[in-house]
C-alpha positions in Angstrom: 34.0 -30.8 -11.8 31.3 -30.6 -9.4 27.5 -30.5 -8.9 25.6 -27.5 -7.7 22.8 -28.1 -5.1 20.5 -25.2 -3.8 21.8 -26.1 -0.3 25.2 -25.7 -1.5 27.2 -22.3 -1.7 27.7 -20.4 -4.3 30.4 -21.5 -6.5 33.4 -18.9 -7.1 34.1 -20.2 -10.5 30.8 -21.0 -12.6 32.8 -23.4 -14.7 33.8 -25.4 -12.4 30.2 -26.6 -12.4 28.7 -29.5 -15.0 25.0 -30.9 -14.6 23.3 -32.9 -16.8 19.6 -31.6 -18.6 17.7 -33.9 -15.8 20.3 -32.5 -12.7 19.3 -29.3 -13.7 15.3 -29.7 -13.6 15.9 -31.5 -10.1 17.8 -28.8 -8.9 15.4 -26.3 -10.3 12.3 -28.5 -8.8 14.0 -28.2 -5.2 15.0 -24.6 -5.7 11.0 -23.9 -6.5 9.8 -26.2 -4.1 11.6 -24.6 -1.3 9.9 -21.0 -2.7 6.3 -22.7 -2.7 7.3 -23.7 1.0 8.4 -19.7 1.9 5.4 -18.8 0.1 3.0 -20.9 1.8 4.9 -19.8 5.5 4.4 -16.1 4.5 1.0 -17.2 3.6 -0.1 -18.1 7.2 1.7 -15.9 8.8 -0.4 -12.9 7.2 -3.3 -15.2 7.8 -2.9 -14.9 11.5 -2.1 -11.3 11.7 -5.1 -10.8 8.8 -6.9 -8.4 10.9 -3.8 -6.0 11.7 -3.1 -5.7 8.1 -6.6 -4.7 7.4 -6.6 -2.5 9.9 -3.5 -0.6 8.7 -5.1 -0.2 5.5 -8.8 0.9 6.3 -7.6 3.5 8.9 -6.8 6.2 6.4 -10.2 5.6 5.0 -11.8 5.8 8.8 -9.8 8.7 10.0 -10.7 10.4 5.7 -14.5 9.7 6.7 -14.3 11.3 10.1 -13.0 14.3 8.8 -15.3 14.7 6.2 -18.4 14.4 9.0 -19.4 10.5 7.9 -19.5 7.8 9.6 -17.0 5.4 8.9 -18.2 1.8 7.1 -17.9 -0.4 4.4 -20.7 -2.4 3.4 -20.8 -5.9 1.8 -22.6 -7.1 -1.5 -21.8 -10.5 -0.9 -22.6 -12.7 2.4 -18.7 -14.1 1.5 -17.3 -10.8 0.8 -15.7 -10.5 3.8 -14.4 -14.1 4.0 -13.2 -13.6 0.4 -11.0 -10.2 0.9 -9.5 -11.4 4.3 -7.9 -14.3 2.8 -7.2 -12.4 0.0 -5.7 -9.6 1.5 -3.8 -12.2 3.2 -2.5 -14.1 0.6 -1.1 -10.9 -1.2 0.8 -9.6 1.6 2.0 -13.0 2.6 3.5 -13.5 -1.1 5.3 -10.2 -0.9 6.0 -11.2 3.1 7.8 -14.0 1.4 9.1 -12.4 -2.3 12.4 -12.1 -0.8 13.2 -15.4 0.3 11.6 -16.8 -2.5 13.3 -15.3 -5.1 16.5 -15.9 -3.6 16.1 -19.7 -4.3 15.1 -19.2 -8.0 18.1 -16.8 -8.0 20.7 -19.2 -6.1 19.8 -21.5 -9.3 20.3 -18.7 -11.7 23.6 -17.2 -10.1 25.5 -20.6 -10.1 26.0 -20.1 -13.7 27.5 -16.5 -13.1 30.9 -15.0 -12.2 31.3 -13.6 -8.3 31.1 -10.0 -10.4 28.0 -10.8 -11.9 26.4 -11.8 -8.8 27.4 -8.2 -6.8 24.9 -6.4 -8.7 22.1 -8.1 -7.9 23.5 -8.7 -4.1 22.9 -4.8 -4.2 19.8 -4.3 -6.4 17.7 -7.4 -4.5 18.1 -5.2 -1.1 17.4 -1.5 -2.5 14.7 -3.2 -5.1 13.0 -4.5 -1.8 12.8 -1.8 0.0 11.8 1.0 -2.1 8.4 -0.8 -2.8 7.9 -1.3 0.8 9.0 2.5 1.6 6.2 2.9 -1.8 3.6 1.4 0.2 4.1 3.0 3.6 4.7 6.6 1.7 0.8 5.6 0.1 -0.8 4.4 3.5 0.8 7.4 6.0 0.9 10.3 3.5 -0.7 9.7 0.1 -4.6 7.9 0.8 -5.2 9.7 3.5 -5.4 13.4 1.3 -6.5 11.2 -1.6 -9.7 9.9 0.3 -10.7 12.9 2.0 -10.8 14.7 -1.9 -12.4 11.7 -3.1 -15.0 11.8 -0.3 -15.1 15.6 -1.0 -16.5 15.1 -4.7 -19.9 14.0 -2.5 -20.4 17.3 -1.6 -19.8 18.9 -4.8 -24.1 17.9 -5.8 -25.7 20.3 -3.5 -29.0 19.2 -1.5 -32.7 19.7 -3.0 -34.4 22.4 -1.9 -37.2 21.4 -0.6 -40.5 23.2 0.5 -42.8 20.5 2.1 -44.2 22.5 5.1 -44.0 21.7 8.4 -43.3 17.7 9.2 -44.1 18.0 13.1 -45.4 19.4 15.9 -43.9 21.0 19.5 -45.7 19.7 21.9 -44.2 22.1 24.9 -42.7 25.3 23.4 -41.5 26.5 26.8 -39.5 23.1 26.8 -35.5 23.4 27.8 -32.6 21.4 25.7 -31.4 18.5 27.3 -27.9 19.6 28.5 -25.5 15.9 28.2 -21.7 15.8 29.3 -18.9 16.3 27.4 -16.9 13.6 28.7 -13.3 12.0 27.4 -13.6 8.6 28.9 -16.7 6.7 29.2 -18.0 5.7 32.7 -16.3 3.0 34.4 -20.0 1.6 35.3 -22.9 3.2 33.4 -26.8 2.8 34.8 -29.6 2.5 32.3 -30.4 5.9 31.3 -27.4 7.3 31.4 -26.7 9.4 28.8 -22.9 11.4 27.9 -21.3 12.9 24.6 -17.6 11.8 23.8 -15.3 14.5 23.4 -13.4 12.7 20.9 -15.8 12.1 18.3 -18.7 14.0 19.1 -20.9 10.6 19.6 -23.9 10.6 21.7 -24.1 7.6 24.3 -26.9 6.2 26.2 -27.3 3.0 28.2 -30.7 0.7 27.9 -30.4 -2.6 29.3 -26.8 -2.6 30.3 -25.9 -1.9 27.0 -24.5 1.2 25.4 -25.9 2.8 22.4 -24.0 5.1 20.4 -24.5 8.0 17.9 -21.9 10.1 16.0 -23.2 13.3 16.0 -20.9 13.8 13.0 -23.4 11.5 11.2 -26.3 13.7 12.1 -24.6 17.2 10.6 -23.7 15.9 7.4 -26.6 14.2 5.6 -25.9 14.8 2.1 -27.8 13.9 -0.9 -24.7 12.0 -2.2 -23.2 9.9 0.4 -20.1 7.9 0.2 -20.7 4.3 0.9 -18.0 2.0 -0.8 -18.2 -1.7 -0.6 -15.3 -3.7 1.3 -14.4 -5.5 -1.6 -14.4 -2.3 -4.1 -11.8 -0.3 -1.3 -9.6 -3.1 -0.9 -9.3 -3.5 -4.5 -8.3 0.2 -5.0 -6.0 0.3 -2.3 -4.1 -3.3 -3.6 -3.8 -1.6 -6.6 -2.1 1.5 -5.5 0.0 -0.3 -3.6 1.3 -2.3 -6.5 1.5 1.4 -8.4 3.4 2.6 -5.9 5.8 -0.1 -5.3 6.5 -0.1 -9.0 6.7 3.7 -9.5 9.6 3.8 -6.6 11.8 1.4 -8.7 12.3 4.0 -11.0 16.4 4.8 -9.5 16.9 0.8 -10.3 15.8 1.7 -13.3 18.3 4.4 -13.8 21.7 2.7 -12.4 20.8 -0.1 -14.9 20.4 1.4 -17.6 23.9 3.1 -17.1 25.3 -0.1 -15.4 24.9 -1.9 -19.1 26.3 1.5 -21.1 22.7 1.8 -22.7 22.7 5.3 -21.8 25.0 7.5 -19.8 23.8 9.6 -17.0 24.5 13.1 -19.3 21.9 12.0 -22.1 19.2 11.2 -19.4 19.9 14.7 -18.1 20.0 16.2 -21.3 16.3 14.8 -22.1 15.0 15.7 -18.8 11.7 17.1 -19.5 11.3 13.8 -22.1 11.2 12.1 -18.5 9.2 14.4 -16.6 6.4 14.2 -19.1 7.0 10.0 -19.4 6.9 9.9 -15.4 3.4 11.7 -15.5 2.6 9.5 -18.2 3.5 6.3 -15.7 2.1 8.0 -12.3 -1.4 8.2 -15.0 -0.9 4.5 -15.9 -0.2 2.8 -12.5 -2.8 5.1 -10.4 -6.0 3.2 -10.0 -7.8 6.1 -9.4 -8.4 8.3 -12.1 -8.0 11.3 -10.4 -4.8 14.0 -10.9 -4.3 14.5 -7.0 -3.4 10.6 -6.7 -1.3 10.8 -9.8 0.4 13.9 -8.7 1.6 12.4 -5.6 3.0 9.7 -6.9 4.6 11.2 -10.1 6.7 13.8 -7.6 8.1 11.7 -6.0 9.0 9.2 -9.1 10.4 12.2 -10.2 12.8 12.5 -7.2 13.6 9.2 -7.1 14.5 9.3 -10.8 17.2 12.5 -9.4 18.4 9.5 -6.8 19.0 7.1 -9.7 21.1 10.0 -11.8 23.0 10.8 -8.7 24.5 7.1 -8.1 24.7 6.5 -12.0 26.7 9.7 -11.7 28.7 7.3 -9.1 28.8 4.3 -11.0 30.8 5.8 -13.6 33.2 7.7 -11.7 34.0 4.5 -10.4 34.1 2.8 -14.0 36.5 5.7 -15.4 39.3 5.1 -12.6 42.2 3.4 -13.8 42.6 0.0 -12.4 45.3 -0.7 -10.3 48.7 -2.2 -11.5 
C-alpha cells in the first residue's frame, strides 16, 4: 500500500492507495493551497494587464455609441468606482485565467480514488468544458454586444424630441458672412500652431489648437442631441457585460450536457431527439434566464446557438454509443 501526494502521479490502481482521515485533510489542504496559489498568480497577472481586458470589453460599447452618433463615455457615481471595477474586473478574469489549473489540483485529489477509465472522461470533458465558455465569451464580445448595444442604444431614439416654439434665440450679426471651410484630413498634423483648426476624416471630430494643446469635438455629438441620451455608469456596464459573460459561458456547455447524460444511460440520444421541440422551448427558457438584459435580441442570440450546440452534443452522443454497442474484442 502506498500514500497519495498531490505531487505524486496518478495511481493506476485506486486500491492500491490507503490514507488515514488526517492524511487525507493534509493532502486535501496542500491540494487547495496550491489552487489559492494559481489563483492568486492569475490574480496579478490580470492585474497588470487590467487595462487591456477593459479595453476588450468597452470597445463594443465605443464602436455601438459611434454608430449610433454619441459620444462614447461612461460616467462614475462613485469617486472609487473606477478603482473598485478595475480590480474587480481583474480578479474575475484572473480566477477564470486560473480555473484550470486550479481545478486540476482539487481534481488530482478526487481522481486518486478512481479507476484509469474513470479518469478519461473528465481528461476529455475538463478540455472541451474549458473552451466552450471561452469560445461563449469571445462569440458575446466580437459578434453578440456589439448588435445588442447598438439596439439598446436605439431604444433612446424611440421618445421623439419636444417640439418647441420659443422664437428666435439669437441674432446674425453679418448675413453676407461665408462658412468657415476646415480640412478634411486623415492624420493629424505632425506640428500644429495655435489656431489651427482641421476635421478628422475618421470620426468626423472637429480640432483646433489654443496654447499648444488640441481641442477636440465629435461632430457626431453635435447631430444627435436627443431628449433621451444614453449615459450608463462604468460600474452598471461592467456589471451587464460580467453577467453575460457568465450566461454565455454557461449556455455553451449545453453539448457536455448532452454526452453526459447519454454517457451515464440516463437518456439515449433517440429520446432527446424525439422531444426536440421540449428542448427548443427549454433552451429559450435558459437563453431568458441567463441573459442579463431583458431584451429578446440578447436572448435570441444566445438561445441559437445553444440550440446548435445542443445538435453538437446529439451528434457525438450519437458516437458515444456506436462505440458502446461494438462488441469487445476477444
Amino acid at each position: 500500500m502506498s500514500r497519495f501526494r498531490c505531487t505524486s502521479p496518478l495511481p493506476e490502481n485506486p486500491d492500491e492507495v490507503r490514507m488515514s482521515f488526517g492524511d487525507h485533510l493534509e493532502e486535501l489542504r496542500t491540494c487547495v493551497l496550491r489552487a489559492l496559489i494559481g489563483i492568486v498568480v492569475g490574480t496579478a497577472v490580470c492585474i497588470y494587464f487590467g487595462s487591456e481586458i477593459l479595453e476588450f470589453l468597452t470597445r463594443p460599447y465605443a464602436a455601438a455609441m459611434l454608430r449610433r452618433g454619441y459620444t462614447p463615455e461612461l460616467i462614475n457615481l462613485d469617486p472609487t468606482e473606477t478603482f473598485r471595477q478595475y480590480f474587480r474586473t481583474a480578479i474575475i478574469f484572473g480566477i477564470g485565467l486560473s480555473a484550470p489549473y486550479a481545478l486540476y489540483q482539487l481534481w488530482k485529489f478526487v481522481a486518486a480514488g478512481l479507476y484509469p477509465r474513470e479518469r478519461r472522461w473528465v481528461r476529455y470533458f475538463a478540455p472541451a468544458s474549458f473552451g466552450l465558455f471561452a469560445l461563449g465569451v469571445l462569440f458575446l464580445v466580437k459578434i453578440v454586444l456589439p448588435g445588442v448595444l447598438v439596439f439598446l442604444i436605439l431604444t433612446n431614439e424611440w421618445v421623439p424630441n419636444p417640439t418647441l416654439d420659443l422664437g428666435p434665440h439669437y441674432t446674425t450679426s453679418r448675413p453676407d458672412a461665408e462658412p468657415i471651410r476646415l480640412p478634411i484630413v486623415r492624420e493629424p498634423p505632425s506640428h500644429p500652431a495655435d489656431g489651427d483648426a482641421w476635421i478628422s476624416e475618421s470620426d468626423g471630430a472637429i480640432n483646433w489648437v489654443i496654447g499648444g494643446k488640441t481641442l477636440r469635438v465629435r461632430g457626431a455629438e453635435l447631430d444627435n442631441e436627443r431628449l433621451v441620451r444614453p449615459q450608463y455608469s462604468f460600474q452598471m456596464y461592467l456589471s451587464f457585460v460580467n453577467g453575460m459573460c457568465l450566461a454565455f459561458g454557461l449556455g455553451f456547455q449545453i453539448p457536455i450536457f448532452v454526452v453526459v447524460l447519454v454517457l451515464l444511460r440516463i437518456v439515449t440520444t433517440q429520446r432527446i431527439a424525439r422531444f426536440r421541440r421540449m428542448v427548443v422551448v427549454a433552451i429559450v427558457v435558459a437563453a431568458a434566464v441567463l441573459t442579463p438584459s431583458g431584451d429578446m435580441m440578447g436572448q435570441m442570440l444566445l438561445a441559437v446557438p445553444m440550440y446548435l450546440l445542443f445538435e453538437l452534443g446529439l451528434l457525438v452522443g450519437r458516437y458515444v454509443e456506436r462505440g458502446r454497442a461494438k462488441p469487445a474484442p476477444p
